[in-house]
C-alpha positions as CSV (number, residue, x, y, z in Angstrom):
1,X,1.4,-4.6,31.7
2,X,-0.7,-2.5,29.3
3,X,1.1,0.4,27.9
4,X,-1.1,3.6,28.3
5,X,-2.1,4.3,24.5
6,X,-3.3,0.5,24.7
7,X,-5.0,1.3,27.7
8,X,-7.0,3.9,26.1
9,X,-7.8,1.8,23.1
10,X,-9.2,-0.2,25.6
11,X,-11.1,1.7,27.2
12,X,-12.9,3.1,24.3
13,X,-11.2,6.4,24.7
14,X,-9.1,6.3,21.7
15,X,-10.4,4.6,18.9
16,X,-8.4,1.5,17.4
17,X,-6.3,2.5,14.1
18,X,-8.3,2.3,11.0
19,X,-6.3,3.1,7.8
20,X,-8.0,5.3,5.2
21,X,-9.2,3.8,1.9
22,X,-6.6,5.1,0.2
23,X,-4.2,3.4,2.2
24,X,-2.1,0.2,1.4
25,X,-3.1,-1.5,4.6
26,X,-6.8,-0.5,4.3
27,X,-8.8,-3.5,5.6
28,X,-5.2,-5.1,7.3
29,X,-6.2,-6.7,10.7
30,X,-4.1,-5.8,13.3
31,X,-2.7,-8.4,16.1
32,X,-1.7,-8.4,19.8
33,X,1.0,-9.9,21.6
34,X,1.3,-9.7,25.5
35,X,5.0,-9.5,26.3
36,X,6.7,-11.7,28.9
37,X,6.3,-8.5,30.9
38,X,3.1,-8.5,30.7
39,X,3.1,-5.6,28.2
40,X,0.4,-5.5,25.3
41,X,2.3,-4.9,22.0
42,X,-0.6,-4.2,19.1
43,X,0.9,-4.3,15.5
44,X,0.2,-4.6,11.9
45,X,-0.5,-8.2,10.5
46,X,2.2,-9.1,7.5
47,X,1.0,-7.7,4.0
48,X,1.8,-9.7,1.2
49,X,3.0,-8.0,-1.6
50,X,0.3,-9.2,-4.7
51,X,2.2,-11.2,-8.0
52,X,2.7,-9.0,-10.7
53,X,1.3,-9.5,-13.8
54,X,-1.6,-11.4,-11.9
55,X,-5.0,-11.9,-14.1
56,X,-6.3,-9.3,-10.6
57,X,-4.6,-6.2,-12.1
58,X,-5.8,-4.9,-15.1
59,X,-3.6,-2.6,-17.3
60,X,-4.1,0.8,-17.8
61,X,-1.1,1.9,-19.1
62,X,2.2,2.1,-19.1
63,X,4.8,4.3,-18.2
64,X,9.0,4.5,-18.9
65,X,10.4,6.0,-16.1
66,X,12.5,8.9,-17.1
67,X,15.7,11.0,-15.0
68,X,14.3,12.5,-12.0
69,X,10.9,10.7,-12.4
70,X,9.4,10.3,-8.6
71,X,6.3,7.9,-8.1
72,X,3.9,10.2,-6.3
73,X,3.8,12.5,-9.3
74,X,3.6,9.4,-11.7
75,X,0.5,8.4,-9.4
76,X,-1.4,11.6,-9.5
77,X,-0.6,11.9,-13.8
78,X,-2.5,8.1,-14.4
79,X,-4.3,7.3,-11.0
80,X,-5.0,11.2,-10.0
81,X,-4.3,11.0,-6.6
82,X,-0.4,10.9,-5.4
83,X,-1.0,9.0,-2.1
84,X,-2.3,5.9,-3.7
85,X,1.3,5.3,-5.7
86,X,1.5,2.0,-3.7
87,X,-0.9,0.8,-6.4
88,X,2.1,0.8,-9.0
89,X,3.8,-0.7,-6.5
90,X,1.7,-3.4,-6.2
91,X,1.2,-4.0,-9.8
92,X,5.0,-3.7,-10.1
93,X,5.8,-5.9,-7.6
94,X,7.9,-3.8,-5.7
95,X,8.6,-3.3,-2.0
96,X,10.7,0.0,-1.9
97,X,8.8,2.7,-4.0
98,X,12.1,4.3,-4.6
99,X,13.2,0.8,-6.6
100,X,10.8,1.6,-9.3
101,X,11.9,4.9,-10.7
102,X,15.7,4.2,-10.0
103,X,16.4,3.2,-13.3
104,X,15.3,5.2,-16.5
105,X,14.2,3.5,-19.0
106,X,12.3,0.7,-16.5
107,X,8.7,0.2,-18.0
108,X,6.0,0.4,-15.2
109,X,2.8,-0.9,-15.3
110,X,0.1,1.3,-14.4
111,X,-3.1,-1.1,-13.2
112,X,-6.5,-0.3,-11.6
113,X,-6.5,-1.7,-7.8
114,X,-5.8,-5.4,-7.5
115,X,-9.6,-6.8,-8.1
116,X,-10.6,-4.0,-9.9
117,X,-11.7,-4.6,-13.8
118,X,-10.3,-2.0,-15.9
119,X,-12.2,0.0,-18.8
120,X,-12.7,-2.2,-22.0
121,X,-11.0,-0.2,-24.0
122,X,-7.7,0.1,-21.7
């Protein structure tokens, strides 16, 4: 059995979820799975988390995490836009945002999007 919402994808009425292009799942496919029940579940595919240090993030600078530091704001100083903090994330390797500006003194790489070439003088 089709929940309603799913129903309503279906039926054109509401469109399917599309993530922003700011967003860390931008371009993630989504999957289905019908239920024994009958009920059509639609969620996100798995997201792997990129390597850090991988040759598909280019530095552009670096940053040492200081008391009371928070990602969002570290995001909008470098990348100019606190939503897209996932970025360091990514280029950090880390899962929980909050992991990365626990410690002070943790040095955090600050990288253009994984794919992206950097400037040459970065």
């Amino acid at each position: 059995m089709k929940s309603p919402l799913q129903a309503l994808v279906d039926l054109g009425v509401v469109p399917p979820v599309t993530f922003p292009t700011d967003s860390r799942y931008y371009g993630s496919t989504t999957l289905t799975y019908v239920a024994p029940t009958g009920e059509t579940i639609t969620y996100l595919a798995r997201r792997i988390v990129p390597q850090p240090g991988s040759p598909n993030f280019a530095t552009i600078a670096t940053h040492t995490v200081r008391q009371g530091d928070r990602l969002d704001l570290i995001a909008a100083n470098y990348l100019g836009d606190p939503l897209i903090f996932w970025l360091i994330c990514d280029a950090n390797g880390a899962i929980d945002p909050h992991d990365l500006v626990a410690v002070p003194g943790t040095v955090l790489n600050i990288t253009t999007p994984q794919g992206v070439p950097g400037a040459s003088n970065a």
